[in-house]
N, C-alpha and C positions, 0 to 999 in steps of 0.2 A: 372419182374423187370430187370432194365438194357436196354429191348430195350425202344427207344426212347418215351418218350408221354407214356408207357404202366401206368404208375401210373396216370395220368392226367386219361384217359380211364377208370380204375378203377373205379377211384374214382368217377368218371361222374355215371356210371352204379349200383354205391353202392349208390348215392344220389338219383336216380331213383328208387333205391329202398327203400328207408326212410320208406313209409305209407303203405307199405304190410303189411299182416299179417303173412306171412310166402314164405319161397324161398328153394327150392330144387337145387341144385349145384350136377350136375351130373357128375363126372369125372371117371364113369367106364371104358372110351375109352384112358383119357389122356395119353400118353406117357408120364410125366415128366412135369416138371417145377421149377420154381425156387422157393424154399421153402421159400424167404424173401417174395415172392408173396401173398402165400400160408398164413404167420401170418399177413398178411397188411388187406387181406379178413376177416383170423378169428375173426382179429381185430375188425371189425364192428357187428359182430356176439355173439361175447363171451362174458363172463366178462372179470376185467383184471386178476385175479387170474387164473393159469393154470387148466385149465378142458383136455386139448387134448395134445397129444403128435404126434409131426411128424415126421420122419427121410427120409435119401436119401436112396435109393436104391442102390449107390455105396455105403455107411457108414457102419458098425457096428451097427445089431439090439439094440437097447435098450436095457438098462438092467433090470429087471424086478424087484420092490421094493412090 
């Protein structure tokens, strides 16, 4: 998010993905991103009720309930 066209790009790559049965999202290597990214993806994945919680790596862990 933020650089140019990257949502356009996305969203091309998440329509390409529509009729799979399933997709592995590998970011063992990522250094970082930008976490509005990160729920725009979940987005097309998840429901809309909260299942995952994300935080930054600069932030304050979550607090645990």
């Amino acid at each position: 998010m933020g650089a140019p066209g990257a949502e356009e790009v996305v969203a091309s790559a998440l329509r390409f993905l529509e009729r799979t049965d399933a997709v592995i999202i590998d970011v063992r290597d990522n250094p970082g991103g930008s976490g509005m990214m990160s729920h725009y993806i979940f987005s097309h994945f998840l429901p809309a009720e909260p299942v995952a919680r994300s935080r930054s790596r600069a932030g304050p862990a979550p607090s645990r309930r």
